[in-house]
Phi, psi and omega in degrees: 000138173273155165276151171307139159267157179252142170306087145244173201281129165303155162293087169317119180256146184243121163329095198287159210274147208269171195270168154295142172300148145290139149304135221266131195285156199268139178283158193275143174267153208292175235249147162100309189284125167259170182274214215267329170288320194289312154308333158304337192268307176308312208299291179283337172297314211266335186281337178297119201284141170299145180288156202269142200267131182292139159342160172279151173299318183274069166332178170320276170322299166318274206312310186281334174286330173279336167303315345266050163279090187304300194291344188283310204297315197301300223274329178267021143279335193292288203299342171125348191322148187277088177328306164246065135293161179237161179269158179300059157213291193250354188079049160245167194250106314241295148005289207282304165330304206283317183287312164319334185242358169096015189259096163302307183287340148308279178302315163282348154318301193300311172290342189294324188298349176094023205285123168312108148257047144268003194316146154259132169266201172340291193290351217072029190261132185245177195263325175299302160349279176299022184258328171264308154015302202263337195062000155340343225336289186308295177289353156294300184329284190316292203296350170260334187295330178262014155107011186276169211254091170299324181258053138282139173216155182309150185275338176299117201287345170296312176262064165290080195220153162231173161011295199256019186255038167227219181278169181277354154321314205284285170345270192325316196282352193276330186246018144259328153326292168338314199289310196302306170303335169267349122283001162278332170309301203278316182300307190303317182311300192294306178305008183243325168284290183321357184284325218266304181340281204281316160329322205252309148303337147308321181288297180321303198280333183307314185309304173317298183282355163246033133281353177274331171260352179316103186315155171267157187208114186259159184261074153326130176232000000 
């Protein structure tokens, strides 16, 4: 007997299901162009005022005078440079610096130049101080002839010293100064009373000779 054929049923196709699209990656900008942050970025650094630069501790002058570079101190006093500037660490002055560091050829450049030698820095350290410091003599000498102050003494209690604390070199020369101003003191006295003197005999005589001439004026009654 044959057998019945059997039917068969096709296999249903089923669709495979698609990958997710990808994000499409961002493009990079081209080499030299920068992108829209990076100009946002620039943007605002350049609108940001620069932060302010400190002053040098030394100014110029400052710097050549502690140095003791006498042609840099000529040529920028030559140039107009601020005589009495002062430097960032203690307010010392170009003068005081100069003394400070032992340069005697600085420092009388500076007073020819006209340099306050009362200038004070901070603590109260003076150019005489530093002079005797230094044992300077001759220029302890000049800074008292242009008027500086020997009994100033520093305010710092680490150096509690003035002037008259030093060598005995120093010492000496303070007090033939000393003798010499005070005699130079008494001679200006005496000579101003003899002056008051003779002015005052001069008059006395001046009176005299014009009562001897003084016309007699007779009276009728």
């Amino acid at each position: 007997m044959r057998q019945a054929a059997v039917k068969k049923t096709p296999a249903k196709h089923i669709p495979a299901k698609a990958a997710p699209a990808r994000k499409a990656a961002p493009k990079k900008p081209a080499a030299g162009k920068p992108s829209g942050g990076s100009k946002l970025r620039k943007n605002f650094k350049a609108s940001r005022p620069a932060p302010a630069q400190k002053p040098p501790m030394f100014p110029p002058l400052c710097r050549a005078a502690m140095d003791g570079d006498l042609a840099e101190v000529k040529r920028l006093l030559d140039a107009g440079g601020d005589i009495e500037e002062k430097d960032n660490n203690h307010r010392g002055t170009p003068l005081l610096l100069a003394i400070g560091h032992g340069h005697a050829d600085v420092a009388f450049e500076l007073m020819a130049r006209g340099a306050n030698v009362k200038a004070q820095e901070d603590d109260g350290g003076t150019a005489i101080i530093s002079a005797a410091a230094n044992n300077l003599v001759d220029l302890g000498r000049k800074l008292l002839e242009k008027g500086a102050d020997p009994r100033t003494r520093i305010q710092d209690a680490r150096f509690n010293m003035s002037a008259f604390s030093v060598s005995q070199e120093f010492e000496d020369m303070l007090a033939a100064f000393k003798a010499e101003q005070k005699a130079a003191a008494e001679a200006r006295k005496q000579a101003k009373a003899e002056s008051f003197s003779e002015a005052l005999q001069n008059s006395v005589v001046l009176q005299n000779k014009i009562s001897i001439r003084r016309p007699l004026v007779l009276k009728f009654h």
